[in-house]
N, C-alpha and C positions, 0 to 999 in steps of 0.2 A: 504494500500500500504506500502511496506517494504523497505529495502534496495533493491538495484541491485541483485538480484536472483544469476547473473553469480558469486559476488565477495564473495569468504572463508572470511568473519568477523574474525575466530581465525587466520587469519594471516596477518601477518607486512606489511604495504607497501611494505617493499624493495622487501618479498615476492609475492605479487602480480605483480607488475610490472616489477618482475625479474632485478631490478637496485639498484644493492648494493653501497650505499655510503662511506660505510670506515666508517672511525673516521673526526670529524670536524677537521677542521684545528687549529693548534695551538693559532693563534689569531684571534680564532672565538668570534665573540658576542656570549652574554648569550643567544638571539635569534635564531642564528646560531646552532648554539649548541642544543639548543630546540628539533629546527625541526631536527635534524640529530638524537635527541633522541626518538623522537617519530614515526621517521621511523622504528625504531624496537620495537615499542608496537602492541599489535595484535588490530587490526581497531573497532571490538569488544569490547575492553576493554579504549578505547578513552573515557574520558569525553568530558562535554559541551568546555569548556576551550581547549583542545588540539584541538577538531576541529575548532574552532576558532581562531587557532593560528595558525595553516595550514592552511585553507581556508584563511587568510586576507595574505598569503605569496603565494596564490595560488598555494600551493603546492599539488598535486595527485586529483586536483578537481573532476575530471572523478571517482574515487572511493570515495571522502569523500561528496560531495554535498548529493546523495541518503543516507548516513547515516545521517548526518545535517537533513535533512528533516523530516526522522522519528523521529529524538527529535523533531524538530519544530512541527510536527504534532500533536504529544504529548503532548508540552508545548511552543507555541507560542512564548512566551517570553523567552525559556530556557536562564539561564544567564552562563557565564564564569568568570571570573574576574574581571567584569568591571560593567554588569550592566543587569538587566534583559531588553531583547532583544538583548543582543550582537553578539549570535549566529545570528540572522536573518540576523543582521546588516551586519555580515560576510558572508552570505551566498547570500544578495543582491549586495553586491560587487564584485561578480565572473564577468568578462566580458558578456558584451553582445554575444559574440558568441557562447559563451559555450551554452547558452540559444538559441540561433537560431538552435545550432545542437540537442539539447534535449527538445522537445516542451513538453514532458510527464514530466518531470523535471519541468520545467517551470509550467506548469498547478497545478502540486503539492506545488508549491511555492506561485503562485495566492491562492490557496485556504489557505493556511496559512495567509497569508495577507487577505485574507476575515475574519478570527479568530481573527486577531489585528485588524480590521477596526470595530467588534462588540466590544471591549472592551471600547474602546468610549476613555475616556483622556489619556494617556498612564500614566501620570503623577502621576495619582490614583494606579496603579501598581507600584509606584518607579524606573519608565523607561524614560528616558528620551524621550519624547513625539514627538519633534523635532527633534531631530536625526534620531528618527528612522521613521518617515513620511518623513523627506527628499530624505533617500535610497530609501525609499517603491517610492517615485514617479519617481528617477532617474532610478530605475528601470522597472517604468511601461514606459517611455518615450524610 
């Protein structure tokens, strides 16, 4: 299973979603600013870290969740800048609705969580263990 079939990977959010944001605002956070940057890199060319930094501001989830997943599926633990698992981490933190309206999402998501539940201590990977079983069950709840 791949990304979303419908979404062109070599283009920007702004481009997909047809909503151009400008320039940040002047006394934008380095955050702010971030995300306003990374609205015009092509969704394709995203690392582990840029979807992680959008998914935790929830920002274009409808397009980036299906890309997250294929690295997840890939490497369970993909890490971004923080820690191997952080992607997941981020990508269990998308609201519950999102997930009632995408059960094929959802199912892809279980089964990456099946791939962390054989690795047995997370600890033993250099993941924080705890962290990332607490999402995994606020999310199966």
């Amino acid at each position: 299973m791949g990304t979303n079939p419908d979404v062109d990977v070599s283009l920007t959010l702004e481009q997909i979603e047809d909503r151009p944001w400008g320039k940040p605002p002047a006394e934008a956070t380095r955050l702010v600013k971030t995300v306003y940057e990374l609205r015009h890199k092509a969704v394709g060319a995203m690392d582990t870290e840029d979807l992680r930094v959008l998914l935790l501001q929830q920002e274009s989830v409808e397009v980036l969740v299906p890309v997250a997943l294929t690295h997840l599926e890939q490497n369970p633990l993909a890490e971004g800048d923080f820690y191997p698992g952080d992607l997941l981490v981020a990508v269990l933190k998308v609201p519950q609705a999102y997930w009632q309206q995408h059960p094929d999402q959802r199912s892809r998501t279980s089964a990456v969580i099946g791939e962390v539940e054989a690795l047995g201590k997370l600890d033993d990977h250099d993941a924080p263990h705890d962290t990332i079983w607490q999402q995994i069950n606020a999310f199966r709840s």
